[in-house]
C-alpha positions as CSV (number, residue, x, y, z in Angstrom):
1,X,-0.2,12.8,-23.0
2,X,0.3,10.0,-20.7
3,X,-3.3,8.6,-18.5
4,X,-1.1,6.6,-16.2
5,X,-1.6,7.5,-12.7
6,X,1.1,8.4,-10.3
7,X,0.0,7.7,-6.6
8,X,2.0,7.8,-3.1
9,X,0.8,5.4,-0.8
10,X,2.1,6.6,2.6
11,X,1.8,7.0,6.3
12,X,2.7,8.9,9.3
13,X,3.5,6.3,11.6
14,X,5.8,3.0,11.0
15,X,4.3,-0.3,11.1
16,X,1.1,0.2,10.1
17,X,1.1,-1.5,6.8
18,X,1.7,0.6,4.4
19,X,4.2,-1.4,2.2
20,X,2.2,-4.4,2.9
21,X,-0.6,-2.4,1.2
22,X,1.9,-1.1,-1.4
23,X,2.6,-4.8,-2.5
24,X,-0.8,-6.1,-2.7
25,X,-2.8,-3.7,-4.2
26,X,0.1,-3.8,-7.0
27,X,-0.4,-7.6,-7.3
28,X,-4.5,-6.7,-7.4
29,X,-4.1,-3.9,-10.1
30,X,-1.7,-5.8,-12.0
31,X,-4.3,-9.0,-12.0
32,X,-7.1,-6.6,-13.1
33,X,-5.0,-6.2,-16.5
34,X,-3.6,-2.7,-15.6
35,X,-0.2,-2.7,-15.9
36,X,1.6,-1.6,-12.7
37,X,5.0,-0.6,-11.6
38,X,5.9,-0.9,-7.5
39,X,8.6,2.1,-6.7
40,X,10.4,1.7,-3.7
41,X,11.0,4.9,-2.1
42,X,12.2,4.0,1.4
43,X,15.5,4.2,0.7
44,X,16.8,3.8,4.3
45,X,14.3,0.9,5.1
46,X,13.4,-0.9,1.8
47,X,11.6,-4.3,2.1
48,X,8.6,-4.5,-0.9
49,X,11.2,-6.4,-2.9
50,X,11.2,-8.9,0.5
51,X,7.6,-8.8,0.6
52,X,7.1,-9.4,-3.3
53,X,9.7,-12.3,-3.0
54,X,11.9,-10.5,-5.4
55,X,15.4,-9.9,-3.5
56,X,17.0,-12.3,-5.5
57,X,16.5,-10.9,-8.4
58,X,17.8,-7.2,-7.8
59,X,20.7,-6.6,-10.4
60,X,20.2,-2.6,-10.9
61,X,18.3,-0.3,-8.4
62,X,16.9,3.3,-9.5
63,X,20.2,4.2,-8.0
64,X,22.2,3.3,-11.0
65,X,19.1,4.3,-13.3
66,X,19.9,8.0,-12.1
67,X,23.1,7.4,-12.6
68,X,22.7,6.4,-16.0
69,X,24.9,3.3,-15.7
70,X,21.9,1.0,-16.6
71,X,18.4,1.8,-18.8
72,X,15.8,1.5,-16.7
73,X,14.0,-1.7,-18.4
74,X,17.1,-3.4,-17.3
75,X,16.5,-2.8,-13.7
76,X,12.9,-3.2,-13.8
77,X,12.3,-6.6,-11.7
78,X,9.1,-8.3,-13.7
79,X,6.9,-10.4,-11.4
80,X,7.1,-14.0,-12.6
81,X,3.6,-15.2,-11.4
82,X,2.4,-11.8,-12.1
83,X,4.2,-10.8,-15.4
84,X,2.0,-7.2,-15.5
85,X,3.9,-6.1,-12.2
86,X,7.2,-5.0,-12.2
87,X,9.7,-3.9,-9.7
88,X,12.0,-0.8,-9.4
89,X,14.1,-1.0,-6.4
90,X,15.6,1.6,-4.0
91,X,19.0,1.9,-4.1
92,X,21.5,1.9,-1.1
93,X,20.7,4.0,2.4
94,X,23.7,6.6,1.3
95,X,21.3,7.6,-1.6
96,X,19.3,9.0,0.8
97,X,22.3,11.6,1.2
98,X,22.3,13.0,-2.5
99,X,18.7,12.4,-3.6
100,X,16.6,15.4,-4.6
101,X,13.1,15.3,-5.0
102,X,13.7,16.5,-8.5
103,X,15.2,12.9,-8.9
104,X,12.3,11.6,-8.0
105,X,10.5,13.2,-10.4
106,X,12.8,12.2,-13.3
107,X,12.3,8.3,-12.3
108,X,8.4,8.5,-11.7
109,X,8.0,10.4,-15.0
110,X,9.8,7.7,-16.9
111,X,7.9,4.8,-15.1
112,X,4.5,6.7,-16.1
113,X,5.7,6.3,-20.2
114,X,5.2,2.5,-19.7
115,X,2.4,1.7,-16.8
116,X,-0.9,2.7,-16.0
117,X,-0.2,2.5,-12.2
118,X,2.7,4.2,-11.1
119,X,3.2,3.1,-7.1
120,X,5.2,4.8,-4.4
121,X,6.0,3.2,-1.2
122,X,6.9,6.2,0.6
123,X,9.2,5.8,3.8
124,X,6.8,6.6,6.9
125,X,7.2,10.0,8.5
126,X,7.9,13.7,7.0
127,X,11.6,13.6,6.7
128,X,13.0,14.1,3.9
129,X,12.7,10.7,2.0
130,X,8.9,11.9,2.6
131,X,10.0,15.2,0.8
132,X,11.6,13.6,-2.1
133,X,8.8,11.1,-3.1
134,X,5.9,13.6,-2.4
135,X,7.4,15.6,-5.1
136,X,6.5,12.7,-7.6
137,X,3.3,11.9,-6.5
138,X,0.2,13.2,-8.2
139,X,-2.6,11.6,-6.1
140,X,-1.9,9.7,-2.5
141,X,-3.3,7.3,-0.5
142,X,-2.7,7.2,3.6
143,X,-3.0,4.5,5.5
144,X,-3.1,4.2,9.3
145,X,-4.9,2.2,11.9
146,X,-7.4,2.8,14.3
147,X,-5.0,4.0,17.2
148,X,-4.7,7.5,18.5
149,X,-1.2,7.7,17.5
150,X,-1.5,6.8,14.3
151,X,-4.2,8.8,13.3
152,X,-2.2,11.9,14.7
153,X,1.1,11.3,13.1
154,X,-1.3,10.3,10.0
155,X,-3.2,14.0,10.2
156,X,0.1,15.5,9.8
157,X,1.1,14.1,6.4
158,X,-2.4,14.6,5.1
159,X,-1.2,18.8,6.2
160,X,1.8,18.4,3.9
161,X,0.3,16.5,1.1
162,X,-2.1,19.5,1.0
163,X,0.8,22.2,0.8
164,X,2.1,20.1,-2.1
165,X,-1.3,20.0,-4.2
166,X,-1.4,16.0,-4.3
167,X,-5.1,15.1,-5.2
168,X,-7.0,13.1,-4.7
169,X,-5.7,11.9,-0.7
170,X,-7.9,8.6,0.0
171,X,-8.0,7.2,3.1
172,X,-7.2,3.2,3.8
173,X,-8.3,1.7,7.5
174,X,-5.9,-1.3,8.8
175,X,-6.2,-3.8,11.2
176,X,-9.6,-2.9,11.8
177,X,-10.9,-5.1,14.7
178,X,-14.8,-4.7,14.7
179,X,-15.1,-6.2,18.1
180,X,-13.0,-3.8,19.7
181,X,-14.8,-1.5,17.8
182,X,-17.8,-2.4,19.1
183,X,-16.8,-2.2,22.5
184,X,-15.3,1.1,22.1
185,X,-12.2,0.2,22.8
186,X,-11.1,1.2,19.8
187,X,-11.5,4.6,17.4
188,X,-14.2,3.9,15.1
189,X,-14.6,4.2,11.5
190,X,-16.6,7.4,11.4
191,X,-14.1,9.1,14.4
192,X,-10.8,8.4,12.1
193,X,-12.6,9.7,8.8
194,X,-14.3,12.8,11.0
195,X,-10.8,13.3,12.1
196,X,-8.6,13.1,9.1
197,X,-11.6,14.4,6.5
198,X,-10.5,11.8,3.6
199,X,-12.8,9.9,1.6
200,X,-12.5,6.4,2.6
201,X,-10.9,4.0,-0.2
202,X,-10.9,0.6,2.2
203,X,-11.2,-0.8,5.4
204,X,-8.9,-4.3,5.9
205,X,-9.7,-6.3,8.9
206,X,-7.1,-7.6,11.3
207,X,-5.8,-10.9,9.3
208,X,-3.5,-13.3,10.4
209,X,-3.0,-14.1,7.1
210,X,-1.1,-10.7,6.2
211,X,1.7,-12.0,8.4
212,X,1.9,-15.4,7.3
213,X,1.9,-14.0,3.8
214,X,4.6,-11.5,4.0
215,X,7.1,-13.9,6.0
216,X,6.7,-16.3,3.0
217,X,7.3,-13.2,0.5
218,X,3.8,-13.8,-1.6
219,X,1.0,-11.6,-0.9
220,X,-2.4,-12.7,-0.3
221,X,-3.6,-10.6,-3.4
222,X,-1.5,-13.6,-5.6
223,X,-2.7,-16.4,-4.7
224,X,-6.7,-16.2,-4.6
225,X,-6.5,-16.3,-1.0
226,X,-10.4,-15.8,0.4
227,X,-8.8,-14.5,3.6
228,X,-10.8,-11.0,4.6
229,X,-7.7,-8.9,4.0
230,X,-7.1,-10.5,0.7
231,X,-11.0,-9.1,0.1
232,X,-10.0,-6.0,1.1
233,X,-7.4,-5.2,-1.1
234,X,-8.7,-6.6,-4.0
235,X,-11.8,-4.1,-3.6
236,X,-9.2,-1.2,-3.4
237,X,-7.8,-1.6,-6.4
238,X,-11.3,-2.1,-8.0
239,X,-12.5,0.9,-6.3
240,X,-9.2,2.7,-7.4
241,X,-10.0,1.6,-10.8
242,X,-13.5,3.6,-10.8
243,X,-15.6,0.4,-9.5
244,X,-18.8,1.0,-7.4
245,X,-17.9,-1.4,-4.6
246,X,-19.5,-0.9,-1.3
247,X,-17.6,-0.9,1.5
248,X,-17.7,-3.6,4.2
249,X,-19.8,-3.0,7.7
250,X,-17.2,-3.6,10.7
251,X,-19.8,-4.4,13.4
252,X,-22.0,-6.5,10.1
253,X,-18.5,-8.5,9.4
254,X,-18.0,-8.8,13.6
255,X,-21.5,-10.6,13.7
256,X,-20.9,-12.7,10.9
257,X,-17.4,-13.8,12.4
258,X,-18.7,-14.8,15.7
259,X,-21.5,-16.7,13.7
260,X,-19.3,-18.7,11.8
261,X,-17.6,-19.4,14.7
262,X,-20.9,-20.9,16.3
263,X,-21.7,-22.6,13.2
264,X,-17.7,-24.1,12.9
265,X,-17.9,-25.2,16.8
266,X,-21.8,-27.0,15.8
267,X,-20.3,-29.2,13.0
268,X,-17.4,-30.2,15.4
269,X,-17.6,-33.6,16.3
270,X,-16.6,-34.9,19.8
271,X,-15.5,-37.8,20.7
């Protein structure tokens, strides 16, 4: 019997990170020594292969996998800088059309004979791309942000991924932005958990960093970046992996932002 883990990492709303999460925390695992497989399920949208800087080196999707016109080693995508993450593509938009979530099934079971980490980028929403990779997922992981909409459309998908039996759902906070926060302009940490009744697995700050690294197709999580989203992630997959990390205070980390701040504009010189 196979130990590797099977998760869905989805959300109910668009846009709010979730294959940006997708790619880093595989780069994190994957630099931790566990070996980790990125599945792209958004077969209508699919960009972690842009985001992992990988689109060059799509020959076979899981399309042709299913089809059986390829083994599935051959189109596997190995990341070069990262050689224990690897790549399976989505195929073409029309797949959408013919999948089943019995498909699904067939490609994560064969991923989970070779990786400890089996991860799904799940389109956003509860259509039926939702449906199909659901059905493959043994544990989840939703991710929204701190709006009102979000966390609605989010609250939903948690619903369905309790009619399917997924377990454990953890819960992973983005572009958290303390001083909003602070100023209650913004749903708190404790209102989103009270609302959606998930553990919390992370909080990730708002980083300019996250955009600078996905337009360049390397996520923070590769390069050592010391950026606080980079932080983040890197204590997810350590906390996914069974690690006592604590998690970070948003008003504590607002305080010591503006500080650093003071203390950058002290050491300015001026002419």
């Amino acid at each position: 019997m196979t130990n590797s883990r099977t998760i869905l990492i989805c959300s109910g709303k668009g846009g709010v990170g979730k294959t940006t999460l997708t790619a880093n925390l595989g780069i994190a695992l994957a630099g931790q020594g566990a070996r980790t497989v990125v599945l792209d399920a958004d077969f209508g949208l699919r960009n972690l292969d842009l985001l992992l800087g990988l689109e060059n080196r799509i020959v076979y999707t899981a399309q042709e996998v299913l089809a059986e016109s390829c083994r599935l080693d051959q189109a596997l995508v190995k990341h070069k800088q990262e050689p224990n993450l690897a790549l399976l593509p989505a195929g073409n938009p029309r797949m959408l059309e013919w999948l089943k979530p019995e498909d699904m099934q067939t490609i994560a079971g064969m991923l989970s004979e070779s990786f400890d980490y089996v991860l799904i980028d799940c389109p956003a929403g509860i259509e039926d791309g939702f449906k199909n990779a659901v059905a493959a997922a043994k544990e989840a992981i939703v991710i929204t942000t701190p709006e009102v909409s979000a966390v609605r459309d989010a609250d939903r998908v948690i619903g369905l991924l309790n009619t399917h039996g997924v377990s454990p759902v953890q819960l992973v906070l983005n572009r958290v932005r303390p001083k909003m926060m602070a100023n209650q302009e913004m749903l708190a940490v404790d209102d989103v958990t009270d609302i959606l009744a998930l553990p919390l697995l992370g909080l990730v700050l708002e980083d300019e960093q996250v955009i600078v690294s996905t337009n360049r197709g390397e996520p923070l999580t590769l390069n050592g970046s010391a950026s606080p989203a980079a932080k983040a992630y890197g204590h997810i997959a350590r906390r996914l992996q069974g690690e006592d990390v604590p998690l970070m205070d948003p008003a504590k980390d607002g305080r010591r932002g503006i500080r650093a701040r003071v203390r950058q504009l002290m050491q300015t010189k001026i002419f």
